[in-house]
Structure formats: C-alpha cells, structure tokens
N, C-alpha and C positions, 0 to 999 in steps of 0.2 A: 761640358756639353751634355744634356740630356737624350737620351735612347729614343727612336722615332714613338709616337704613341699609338701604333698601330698591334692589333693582336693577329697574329697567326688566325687563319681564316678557318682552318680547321684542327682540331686535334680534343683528343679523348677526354670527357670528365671523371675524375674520381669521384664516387659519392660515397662520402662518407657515412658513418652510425649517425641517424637524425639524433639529436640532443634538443632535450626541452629548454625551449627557450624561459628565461625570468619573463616575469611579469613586467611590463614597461608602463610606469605611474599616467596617471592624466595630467602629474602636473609638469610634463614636457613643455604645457606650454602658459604655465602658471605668468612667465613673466613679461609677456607680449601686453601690448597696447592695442585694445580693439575697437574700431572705429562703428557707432550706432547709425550705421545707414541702411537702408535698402539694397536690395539687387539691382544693379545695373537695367536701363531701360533696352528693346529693341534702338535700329539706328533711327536718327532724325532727321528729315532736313535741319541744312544748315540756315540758321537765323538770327540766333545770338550770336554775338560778338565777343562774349565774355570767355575767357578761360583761355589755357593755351591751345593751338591746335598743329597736331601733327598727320601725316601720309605715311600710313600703313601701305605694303603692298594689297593690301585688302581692303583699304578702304581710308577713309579718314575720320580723326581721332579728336573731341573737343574736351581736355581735363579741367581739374579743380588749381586753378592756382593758388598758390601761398605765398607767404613773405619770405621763409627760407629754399621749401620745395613744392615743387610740382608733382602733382598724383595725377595719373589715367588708369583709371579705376574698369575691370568688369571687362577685360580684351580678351574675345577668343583665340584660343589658339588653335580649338581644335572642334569639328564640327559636334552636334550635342551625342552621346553615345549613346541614343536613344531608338526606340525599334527595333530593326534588325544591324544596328551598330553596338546595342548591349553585348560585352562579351567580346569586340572585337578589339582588334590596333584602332587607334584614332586616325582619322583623317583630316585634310586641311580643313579650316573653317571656311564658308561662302564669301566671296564679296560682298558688299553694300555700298548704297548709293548714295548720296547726303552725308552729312557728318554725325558721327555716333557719339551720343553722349555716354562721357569717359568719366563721371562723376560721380558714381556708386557701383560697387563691386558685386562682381558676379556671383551668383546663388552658391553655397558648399554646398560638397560632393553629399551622396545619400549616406545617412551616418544616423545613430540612436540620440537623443539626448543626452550630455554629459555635463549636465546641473554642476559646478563644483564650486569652490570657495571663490574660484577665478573668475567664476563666469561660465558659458556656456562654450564649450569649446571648438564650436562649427563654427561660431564669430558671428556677423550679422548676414541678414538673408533665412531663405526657407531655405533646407536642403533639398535637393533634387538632383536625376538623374542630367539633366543639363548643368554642367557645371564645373566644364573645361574652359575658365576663364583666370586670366592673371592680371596682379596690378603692377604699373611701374611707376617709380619715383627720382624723381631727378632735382636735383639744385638747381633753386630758383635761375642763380646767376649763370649768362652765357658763360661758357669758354669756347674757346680757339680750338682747343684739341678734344679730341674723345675721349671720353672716362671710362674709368675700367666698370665691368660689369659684375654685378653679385647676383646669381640668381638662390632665390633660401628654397629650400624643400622644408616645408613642416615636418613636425612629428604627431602621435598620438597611437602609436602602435597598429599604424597602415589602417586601423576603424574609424578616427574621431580627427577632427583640426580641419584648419583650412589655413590658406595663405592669408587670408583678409584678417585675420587673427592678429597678423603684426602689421602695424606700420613701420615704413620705410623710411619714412618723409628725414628723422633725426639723421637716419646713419646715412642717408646721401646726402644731407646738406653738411653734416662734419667733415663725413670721410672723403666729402669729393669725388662719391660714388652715382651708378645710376643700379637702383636694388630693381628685381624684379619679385613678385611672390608670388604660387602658383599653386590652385589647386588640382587634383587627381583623385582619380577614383579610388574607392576606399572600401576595405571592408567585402565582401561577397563579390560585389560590384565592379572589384577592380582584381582581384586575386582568388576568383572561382575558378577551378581546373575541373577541367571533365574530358571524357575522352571523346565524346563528338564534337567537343570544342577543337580538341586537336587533329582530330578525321578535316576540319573547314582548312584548318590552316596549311599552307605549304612548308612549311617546318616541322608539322606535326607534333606541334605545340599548345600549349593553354597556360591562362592565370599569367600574370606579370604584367598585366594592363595597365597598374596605376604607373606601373615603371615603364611603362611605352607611353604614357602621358606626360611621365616628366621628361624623357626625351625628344618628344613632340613640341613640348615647349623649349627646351635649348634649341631647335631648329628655329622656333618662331624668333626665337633672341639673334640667332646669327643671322637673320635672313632681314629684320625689322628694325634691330636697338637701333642701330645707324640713327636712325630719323627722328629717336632721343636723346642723341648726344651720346650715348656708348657707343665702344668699340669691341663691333663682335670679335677681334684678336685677341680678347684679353677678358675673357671669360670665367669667371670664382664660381664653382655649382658648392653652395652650404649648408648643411640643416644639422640639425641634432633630434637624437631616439632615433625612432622611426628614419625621419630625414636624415640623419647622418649614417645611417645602414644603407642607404637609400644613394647616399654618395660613394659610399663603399662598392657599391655592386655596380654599378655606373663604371666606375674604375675601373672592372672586368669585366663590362659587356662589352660585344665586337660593335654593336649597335651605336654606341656614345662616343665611339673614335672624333675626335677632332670636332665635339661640340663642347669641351671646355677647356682650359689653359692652366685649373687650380683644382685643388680641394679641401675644404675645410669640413673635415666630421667631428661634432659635439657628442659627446656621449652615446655612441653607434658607430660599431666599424667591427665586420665581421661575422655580426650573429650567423649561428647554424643554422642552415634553411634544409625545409623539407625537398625530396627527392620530387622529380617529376613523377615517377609512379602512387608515389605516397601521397601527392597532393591531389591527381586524377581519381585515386579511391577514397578518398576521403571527401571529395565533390561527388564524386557518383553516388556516396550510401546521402549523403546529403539532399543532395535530387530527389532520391529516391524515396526520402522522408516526407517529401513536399509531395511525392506522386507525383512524379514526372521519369516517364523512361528516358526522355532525352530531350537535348535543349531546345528543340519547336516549343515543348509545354513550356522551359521555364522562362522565354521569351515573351512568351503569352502569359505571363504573369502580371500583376499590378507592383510597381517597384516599392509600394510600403509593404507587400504582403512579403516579398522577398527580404526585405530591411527587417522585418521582425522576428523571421524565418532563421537571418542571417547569426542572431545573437545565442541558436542553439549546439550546442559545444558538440559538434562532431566535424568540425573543420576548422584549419585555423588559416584565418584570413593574411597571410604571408606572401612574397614573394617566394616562387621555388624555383629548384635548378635544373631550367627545362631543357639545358645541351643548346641552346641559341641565344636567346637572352642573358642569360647565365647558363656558360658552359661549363661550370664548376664551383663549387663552396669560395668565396672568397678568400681565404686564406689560403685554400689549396693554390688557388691564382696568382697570389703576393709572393708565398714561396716560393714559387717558380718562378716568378716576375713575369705572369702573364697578366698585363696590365697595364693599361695609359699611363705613361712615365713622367706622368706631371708631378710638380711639389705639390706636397701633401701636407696639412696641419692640423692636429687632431688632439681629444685628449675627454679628461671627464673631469667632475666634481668630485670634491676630496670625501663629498658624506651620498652618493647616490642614493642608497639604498634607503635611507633614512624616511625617505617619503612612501617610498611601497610600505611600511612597516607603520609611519603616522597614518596613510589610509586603509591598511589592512588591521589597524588596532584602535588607534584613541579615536580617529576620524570617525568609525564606524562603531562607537560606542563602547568597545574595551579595551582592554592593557594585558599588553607579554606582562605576564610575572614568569619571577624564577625557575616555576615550575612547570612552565608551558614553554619556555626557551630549548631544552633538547628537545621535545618532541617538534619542537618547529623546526629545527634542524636538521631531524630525521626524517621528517615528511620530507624537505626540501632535496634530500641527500643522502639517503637512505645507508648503503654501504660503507660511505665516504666519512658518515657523521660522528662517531668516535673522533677521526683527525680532524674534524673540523671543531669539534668541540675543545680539544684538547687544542687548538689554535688559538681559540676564541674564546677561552675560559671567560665567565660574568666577572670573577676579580679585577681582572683587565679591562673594566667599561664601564663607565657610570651606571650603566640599568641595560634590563633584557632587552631594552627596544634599542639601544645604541647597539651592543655585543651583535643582535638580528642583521639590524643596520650595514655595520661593519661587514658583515659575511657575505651578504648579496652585493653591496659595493665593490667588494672584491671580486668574488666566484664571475658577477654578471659584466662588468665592466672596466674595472679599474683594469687588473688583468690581463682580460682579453682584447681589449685596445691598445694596451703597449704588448702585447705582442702582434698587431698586425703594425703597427710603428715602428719596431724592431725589422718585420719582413719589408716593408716599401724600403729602411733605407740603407737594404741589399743592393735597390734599385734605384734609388730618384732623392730627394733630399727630403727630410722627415723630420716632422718638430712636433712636439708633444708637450700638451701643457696640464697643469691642476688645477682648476679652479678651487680657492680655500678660503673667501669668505662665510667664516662660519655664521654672519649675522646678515646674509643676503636676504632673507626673508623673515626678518622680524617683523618688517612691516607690516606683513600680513596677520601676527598678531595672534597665530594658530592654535587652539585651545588645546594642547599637547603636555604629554607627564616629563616627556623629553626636550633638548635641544634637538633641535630639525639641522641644524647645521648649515652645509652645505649640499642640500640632496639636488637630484636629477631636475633639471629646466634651470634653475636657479642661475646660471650665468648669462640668459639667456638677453636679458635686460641689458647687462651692462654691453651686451653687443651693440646693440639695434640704441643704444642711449638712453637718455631719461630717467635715468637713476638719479633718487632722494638716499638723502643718509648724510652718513656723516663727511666732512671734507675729504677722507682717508678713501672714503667707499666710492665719492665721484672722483677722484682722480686716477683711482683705479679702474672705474668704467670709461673714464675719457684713453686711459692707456690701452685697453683691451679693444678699445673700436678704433684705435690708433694700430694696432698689431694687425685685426684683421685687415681692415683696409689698406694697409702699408703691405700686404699680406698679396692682398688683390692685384696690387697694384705692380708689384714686382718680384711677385713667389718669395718674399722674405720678411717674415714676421719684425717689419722695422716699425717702430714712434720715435719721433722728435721725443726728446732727453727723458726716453726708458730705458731700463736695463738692455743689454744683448740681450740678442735668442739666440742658443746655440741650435744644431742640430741635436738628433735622438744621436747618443741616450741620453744625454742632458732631457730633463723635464722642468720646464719652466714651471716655477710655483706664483700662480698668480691670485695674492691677499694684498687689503689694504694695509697689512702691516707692513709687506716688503716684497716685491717683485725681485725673485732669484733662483738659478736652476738648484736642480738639486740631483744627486746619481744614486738615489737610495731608494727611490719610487717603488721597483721590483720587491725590495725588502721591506719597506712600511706597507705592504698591501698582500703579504704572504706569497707573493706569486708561483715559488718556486711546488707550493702543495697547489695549484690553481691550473698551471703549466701542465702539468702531467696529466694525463688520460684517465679518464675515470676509473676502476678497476673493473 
C-alpha cells in the first residue's frame, strides 16, 4: 500500500547553491505531429450536426470526429491572462451559451519564433497572451467504463512549444487512452518574479504561473474528463524537458495534491531552480531595463514589446522555489519524501546531449575539432574540467562532438534523473528507462559530421505512435506506447508479450535490437564523478 499523497502543510525549505542549469535543445519537440490549422473560433450557436458533442461544466463542446479518434480542439481552461490577470494565478474560464466549436486549437502561449528543421515549434495559431486552451482526444469507439487519463505537459525550456504540437488522436485510439495537451504560459509571461508581484499575492509570492496553469488544467480534467469518457480517478500528468521537470515539481508542490494518480518524466526530473530571492532580483533589474519601477508600467505594456524585451539575458525564464508552490529544490523533496506518493516512471535518452552539440556546432555552421574540445569543457566546467576530461578522453569517442555529447548527457541528465529515481524509490515504486535507438532520427536526414544517435526529444514519437522505420523500430514503438499506457492504466509499466519492467535500480534499456534491464546504467554514464558536488 502506497503512503497518503498529501504533503505536510507547513515546514522549512532548504535552498540550496543555485546551479547553472544545461542548455535544453529545441529539439524536445523534434518528434511530434503538428496539426496545420487555425486557432479555435469564440463559441457558436448550435446548428450543425456534424461532429461529436459533449457538456462541459461550462458549456458545450462540438469536436472533429475521426475514424479511430475524436479531437476537441481549443478548450479553455482558464480565463485569458490578459490585462490586469498578466502576472497572476489563473482563474476559471466564463461560461458560454450555444455550442462552441471544438475543431481547431487554441492560439500558443507568447513565445519568439523557433524556425527549426521541425518546423516551428509554437505549432499552429498566432501566439498570444490568450492562450490558456487544451486539446483532448479520445477513441473513436464507445466503451462501458472510463479510460484512464494522460494529461502531456510539453517541453521547450519553459520559452517555446505548445500542446497542439502533438497529436493525441494515435496514442488514444491504441492505447485505449483519453490524452489531454495543454498549453501554459511561457517565457517572461509565465515565470517573471518581482517583488510587487509578491507584495499582490497573499503568499507573498511571484513567477511559477506557467505551473499554476498546468495545475489549473488538471482541475479542469478532474472536474470535466467524465463527459469524455476519462476517469478523473486515474490520472497520468507526462511530459519530457521542460515538461518532465514540470512533473517533477508537481510532485512537490502542496498545490497538485490529489490532481494526479501517476507520473511519467521524459528526460526532466530535478533540475536546480533558482531561489525566490534570486529570481525577484533578477525580474526587478529586468523591469528595470524596460523602465518600469513597478508592475502598473509593465502591465501597461504591449505583450510583443514585453516578448522581445523577454529574449534579453538578465533573467532566466524558470520556475523558482517560492516556499508555496515549490517549497523546496525537488530533490531536497524526494530525499525526504516530501512528495505525492504516486508511481513514478522516468528516464532519458542514451545520446541526449548529442543535439545541444549538432545545434551548437554543425547546425549553426561549424564543427568541435580536437582542439576546441577542452576549452569547451572548461567553459562548461571550469574547476571540474581536468576530471572531466580525463573521463572523457577524445580516444574513447569517435570525434569531439560525440566525446562533447557524451559529457552533457551525463553531467545534465542521465545522472541526475537516476538519482531522483533512486530517491522516489525510498518512497513509492520507481522505474527508469534508456531510450537507445541510436537511428531514431535518421529520417530526418541531418546534415551532421557525427552520428546524432539517440539525443533529447528523440523518444518522443515512439510514445504518442507513428513511427516509420524499420520493422525492429515500429515494434519497439508499438511496445513503448504499450508500457506507457499499460503504465497509465495500472501504475505498472506492463505490454502484452514485452519484456518485464522491474523496478529501480533495474533500467529498462529500450532499443529495437532488444528490450532488457540492465544495473550498470550508474557506471556507463560516469555517475559516480557527476554525483558528487561540485568543488
């Protein structure tokens, strides 16, 4: 029997030494399906008859039907954060009258352009300040009972993505799921801290908006799914990057109590967040840049002028650890097992880093040589870089951009995820996996000096379905959307005739050559020099 999933209502946060977070790639969300439509219209009368239609507490709903699944596209959840709601918690969305057409997704959050080889990575729609809207997808065919729920949190380093970015439609009509995806504020707009923002609040708090918006939305799911065939009792919150750090801190906020039943983190679980006093000074010199002593000016701003404002380097658009929302570093949380005692399934890619390194070099028009590999080392790790070099020697790697590679897949990820997977299963049951197709993205055909392997987003396909390749690679992604979902469905990473999943410390290694654990993971990824504190 699992521990209540309630946290202690009060008690002290440590804050730790802030640590510079890695860079986290844009191609978090390289391997989604993006659907070319419009933003969702206001509501309509009801007229047509086509589509399916459901009753929201707020109103009613006419979606796009399919042949396998149903989408209802462009659902608020929360009213628009606009005016004098810029900068606050979100509140419920309005009624409406008539039935609202549910058949194109709601505008992404305010975010820059992020042009990449994938596409644009806001998905389709203009960005805008209104833009607290999620889609949900359900299998075509009735059933009798209620399906478990997946809700995804994106990634894109809390700046860039949207939930419309993925479809759903694959992995609810396989998995016998009902998917939710949901955007949030992002970027300045969702994780600006200032200290008159915390003077408004009765917590005397700021920043952590975009993560009061995905909370906002698990309410909407428990209080709504019903009327889609989910069952709000059986709740999966999952994303990867961004969005799997995203489920991590969820974990540990007193806030998310008893809005989900699971957690699944993709390549995110733990990062170091800055302090609440660090992130209120770092918004106030910010402010300050813009000339504004205080937020009446920057309310009174235009939200593009803010957006462009937003991309100059004296604040970094994060959640921080404001003693409410987050009352402590997540890891400080797990160790102690202050935390929602739900099963947890988490893990990364066996080549992460491999992509910050293709778009920090060949992407961007050159190449790590030999002789630019310690100094890259040293910028990254200044004190540490002698052992990291002496880890990492170039003999041991095909080329400087794999040796590179290799060192941020560890230091930033591999690492530091199995050790918050070693802390939850102090407390609750703990599964950790590898994703190690090293040809997950050849298709894309990348004009690269290196193998790309298996870097960061790269699994991200074989979740959500739709994988091309070879017979080896789709049956590997038919098992993996098998694992999740089987995952969702009963806290236990199970598929019809795939291997076991043990618990941690087993690490499931998941290649189309062979699905198997393995207890070496710590030692193929250096952990024991990664473990230890910086000097």
């Amino acid at each position: 029997m699992s521990a209540p999933r309630t946290l202690p209502t009060r008690y002290r946060p440590r804050l730790p030494r802030l640590c510079r977070v890695g860079v986290l790639s844009a191609a978090l969300l390289l391997s989604a399906v993006g659907t070319a439509v419009t933003p969702a219209e206001a509501a309509t009368p009801a007229g047509s008859s086509e589509g399916p239609t459901v009753t929201t507490r707020y109103g009613q709903l006419r979606g796009k039907a399919g042949t396998t699944a149903h989408a209802y596209l462009g659902i608020p959840y929360a009213a628009p954060p606009v005016g004098s709601l810029r900068w606050k918690p979100p509140v419920r969305p309005a009624r409406w009258t008539g039935v609202r057409d549910a058949t194109t997704p709601g505008n992404p959050c305010m975010q820059l352009p992020s042009s990449t080889p994938w596409g644009n990575l806001a998905g389709p729609g203009t960005p805008s300040e209104d833009c607290l809207y999620l889609n949900v997808h359900t299998p075509a065919q009735r059933s009798p009972l209620k399906r478990p729920v997946m809700v995804w949190i994106h990634g894109g380093g809390f700046t860039v993505g949207s939930g419309s970015f993925y479809d759903g439609g694959t992995l609810a009509a396989e998995g016998d799921v009902v998917t939710v995806h949901l955007n949030y504020r992002l970027g300045a707009f969702g994780y600006f801290a200032h200290p008159g923002l915390a003077e408004e609040s009765p917590h005397g708090v700021s920043g952590n908006y975009g993560l009061l918006d995905q909370q906002a939305a698990l309410r909407w799911v428990r209080d709504n799914i019903a009327a889609f065939g989910g069952d709000p009792g059986n709740v999966t919150v999952f994303g990867e990057s961004a969005g799997g750090g995203s489920v991590c801190q969820h974990l540990v906020s007193p806030s998310a109590a008893g809005l989900f039943d699971r957690a699944i983190a993709q390549s995110g679980c733990g990062f170091p967040l800055p302090t609440r006093e660090s992130q209120q000074n770092d918004g106030r010199a910010w402010a300050d840049s813009l000339g504004c002593a205080d937020v009446a000016c920057l309310r009174a701003r235009p939200a593009g002028d803010l957006l462009a404002a937003s991309a100059r380097p004296t604040a970094r658009w994060v959640p921080n650890v404001d003693g409410a929302v987050l009352p402590e570093q997540v890891t400080d949380a797990l160790a102690s097992g202050r935390f929602h005692r739900v099963p947890v399934l988490q893990g990364t890619t066996a080549d992460e880093g491999r992509l910050t390194v293709a778009t920090t070099y060949d992407l961007a028009g050159r190449r790590l040589t030999a002789e630019d590999y310690p100094a890259a080392v040293r910028a990254l790790y200044g004190a540490r870089a002698d052992e990291v070099l002496a880890r990492y020697p170039l003999s041991g790697h095909g080329s400087p951009a794999e040796a590179l590679g290799a060192v941020l897949t560890d230091s930033r990820f591999a690492c530091p995820q199995s050790r918050t997977a070693a802390l939850m299963a102090g407390h609750t049951r703990s599964y950790q996996y590898e994703f190690a197709d090293r040809h997950s993205m050849d298709y894309l055909d990348l004009p690269l000096s290196f193998p790309i392997g298996a870097p960061h987003g790269s699994e991200i396909r074989y979740v959500f379905g739709g994988v091309t390749g070879t017979p080896a690679q789709r049956a590997l992604a038919d098992t993996m959307l098998g694992y999740w979902t089987g995952f969702a469905r009963t806290g236990l990473p199970y598929a019809a005739n795939a291997p076991r999943w043990s618990p941690y410390p087993k690490v499931q290694t998941l290649a189309p050559e062979g699905i198997a654990p393995t207890l070496t993971f710590p030692r193929d990824h250096e952990c024991d020099l990664w473990d230890r504190p910086a000097a």
